[in-house]
FIKOLZA-1660 file (N, C-alpha, C; in steps of 0.1 Angstrom, whole numbers, plus 5000, padded with zeros to 4 digits):
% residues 62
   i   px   py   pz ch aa at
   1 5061 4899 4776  A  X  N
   1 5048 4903 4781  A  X CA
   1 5044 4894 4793  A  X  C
   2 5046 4884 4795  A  X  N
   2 5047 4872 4803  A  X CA
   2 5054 4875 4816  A  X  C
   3 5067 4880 4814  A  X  N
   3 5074 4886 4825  A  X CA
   3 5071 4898 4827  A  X  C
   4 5060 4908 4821  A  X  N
   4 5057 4921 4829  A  X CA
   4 5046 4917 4836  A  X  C
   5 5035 4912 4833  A  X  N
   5 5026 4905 4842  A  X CA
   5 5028 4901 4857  A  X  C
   6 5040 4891 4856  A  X  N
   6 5047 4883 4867  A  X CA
   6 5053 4896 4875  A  X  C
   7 5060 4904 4869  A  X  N
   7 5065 4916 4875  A  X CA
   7 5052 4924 4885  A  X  C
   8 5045 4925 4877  A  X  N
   8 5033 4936 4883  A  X CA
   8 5028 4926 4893  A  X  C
   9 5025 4918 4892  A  X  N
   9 5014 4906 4903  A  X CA
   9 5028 4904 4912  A  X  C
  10 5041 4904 4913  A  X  N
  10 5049 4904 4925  A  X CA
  10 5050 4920 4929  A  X  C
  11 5049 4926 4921  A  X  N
  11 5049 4938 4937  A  X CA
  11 5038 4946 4939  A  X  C
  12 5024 4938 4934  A  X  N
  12 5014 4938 4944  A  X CA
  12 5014 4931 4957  A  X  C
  13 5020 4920 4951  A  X  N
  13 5022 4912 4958  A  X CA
  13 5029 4916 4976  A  X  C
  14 5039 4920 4968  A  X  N
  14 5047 4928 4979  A  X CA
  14 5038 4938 4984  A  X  C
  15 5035 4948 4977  A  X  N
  15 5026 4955 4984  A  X CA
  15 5016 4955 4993  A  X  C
  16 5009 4940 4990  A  X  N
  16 5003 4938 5002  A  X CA
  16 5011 4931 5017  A  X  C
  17 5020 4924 5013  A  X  N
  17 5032 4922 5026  A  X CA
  17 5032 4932 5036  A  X  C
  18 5040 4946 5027  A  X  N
  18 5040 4954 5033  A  X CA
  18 5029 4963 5042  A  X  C
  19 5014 4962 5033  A  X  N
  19 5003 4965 5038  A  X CA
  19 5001 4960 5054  A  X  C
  20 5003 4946 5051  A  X  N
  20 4999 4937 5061  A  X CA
  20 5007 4941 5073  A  X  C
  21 5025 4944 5070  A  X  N
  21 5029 4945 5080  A  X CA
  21 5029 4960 5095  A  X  C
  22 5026 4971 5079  A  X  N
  22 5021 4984 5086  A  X CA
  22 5006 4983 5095  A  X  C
  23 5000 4976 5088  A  X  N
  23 4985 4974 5094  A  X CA
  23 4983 4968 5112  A  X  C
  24 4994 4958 5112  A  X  N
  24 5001 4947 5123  A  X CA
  24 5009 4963 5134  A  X  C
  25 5016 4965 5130  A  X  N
  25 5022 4981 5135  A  X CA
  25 5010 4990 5143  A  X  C
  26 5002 4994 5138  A  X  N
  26 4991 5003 5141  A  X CA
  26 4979 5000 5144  A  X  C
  27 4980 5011 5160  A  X  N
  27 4968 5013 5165  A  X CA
  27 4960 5019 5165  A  X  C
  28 4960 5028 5150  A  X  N
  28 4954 5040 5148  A  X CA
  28 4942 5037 5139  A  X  C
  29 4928 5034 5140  A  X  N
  29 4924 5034 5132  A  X CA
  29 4918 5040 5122  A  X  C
  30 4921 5055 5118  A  X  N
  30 4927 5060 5107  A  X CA
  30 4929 5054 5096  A  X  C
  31 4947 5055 5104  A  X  N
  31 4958 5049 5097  A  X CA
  31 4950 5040 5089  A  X  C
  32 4944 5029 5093  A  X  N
  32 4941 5012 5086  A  X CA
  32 4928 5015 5079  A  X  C
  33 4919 5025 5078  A  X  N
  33 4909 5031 5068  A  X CA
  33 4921 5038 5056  A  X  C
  34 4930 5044 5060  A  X  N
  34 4931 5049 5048  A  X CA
  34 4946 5039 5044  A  X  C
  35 4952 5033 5049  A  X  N
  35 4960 5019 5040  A  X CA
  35 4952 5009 5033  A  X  C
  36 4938 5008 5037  A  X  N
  36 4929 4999 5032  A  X CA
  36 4924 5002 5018  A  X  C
  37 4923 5017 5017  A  X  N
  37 4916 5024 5005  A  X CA
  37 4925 5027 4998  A  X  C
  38 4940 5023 4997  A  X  N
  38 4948 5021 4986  A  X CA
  38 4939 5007 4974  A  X  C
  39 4942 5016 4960  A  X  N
  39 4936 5010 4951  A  X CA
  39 4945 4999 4942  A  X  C
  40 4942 4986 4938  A  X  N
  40 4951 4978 4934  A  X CA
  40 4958 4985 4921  A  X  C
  41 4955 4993 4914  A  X  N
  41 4958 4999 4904  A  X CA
  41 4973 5005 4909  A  X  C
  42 4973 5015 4913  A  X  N
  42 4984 5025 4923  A  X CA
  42 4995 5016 4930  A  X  C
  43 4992 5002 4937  A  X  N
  43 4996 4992 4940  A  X CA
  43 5008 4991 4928  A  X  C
  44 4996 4982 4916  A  X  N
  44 5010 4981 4904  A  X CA
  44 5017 4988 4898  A  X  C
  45 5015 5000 4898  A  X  N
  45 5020 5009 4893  A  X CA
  45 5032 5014 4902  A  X  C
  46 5031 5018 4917  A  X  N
  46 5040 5019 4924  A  X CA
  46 5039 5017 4941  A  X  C
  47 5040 5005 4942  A  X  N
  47 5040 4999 4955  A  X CA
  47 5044 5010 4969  A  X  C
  48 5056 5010 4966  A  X  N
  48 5065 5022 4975  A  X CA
  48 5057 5036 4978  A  X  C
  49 5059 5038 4964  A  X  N
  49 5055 5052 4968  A  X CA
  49 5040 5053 4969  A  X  C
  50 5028 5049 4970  A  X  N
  50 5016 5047 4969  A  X CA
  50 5016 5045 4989  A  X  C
  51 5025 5037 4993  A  X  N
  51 5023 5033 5009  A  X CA
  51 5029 5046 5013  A  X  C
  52 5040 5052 5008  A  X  N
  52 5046 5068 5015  A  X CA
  52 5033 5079 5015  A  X  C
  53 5027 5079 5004  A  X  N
  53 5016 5091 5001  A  X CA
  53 5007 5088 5015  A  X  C
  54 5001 5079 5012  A  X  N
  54 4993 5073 5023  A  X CA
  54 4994 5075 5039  A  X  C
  55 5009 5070 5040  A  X  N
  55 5013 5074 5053  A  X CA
  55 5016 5087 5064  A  X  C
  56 5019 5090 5046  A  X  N
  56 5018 5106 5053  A  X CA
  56 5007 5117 5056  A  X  C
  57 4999 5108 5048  A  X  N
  57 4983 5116 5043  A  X CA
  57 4979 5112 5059  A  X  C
  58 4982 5099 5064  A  X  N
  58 4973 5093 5078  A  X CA
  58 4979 5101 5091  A  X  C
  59 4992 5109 5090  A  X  N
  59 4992 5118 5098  A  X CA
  59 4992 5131 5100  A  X  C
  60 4988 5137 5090  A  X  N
  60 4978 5149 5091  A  X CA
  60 4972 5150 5099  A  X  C
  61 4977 5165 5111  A  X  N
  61 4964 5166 5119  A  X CA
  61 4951 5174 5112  A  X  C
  62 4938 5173 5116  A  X  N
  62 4923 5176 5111  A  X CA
  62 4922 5192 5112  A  X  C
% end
């Protein structure tokens, strides 16, 4: 139980790395409204694929 915890709190962890580094990338501010509105929940559950949905969602044209 101890190591699923530790599991989950590192690839939020990660997730926010990654956040940080796509955020650093972009001049779109869009894009950094809706990477920001990723929920920590979705985070632990699936890092990866939670920043793909996202990404893709931010370039949709209107």
């Amino acid at each position: 139980m101890l190591n699923e915890a530790f599991d989950a709190e590192q690839r939020v962890s990660n997730a926010f790395f990654f956040l940080d580094y796509f955020l650093s990338l972009s001049t779109d501010s869009s894009f950094k409204i809706n990477i920001l509105a990723i929920d920590t929940i979705s985070l632990t559950l699936s890092p990866s694929l939670t920043l793909i949905i996202f990404i893709n969602r931010s370039n949709k044209p209107d």
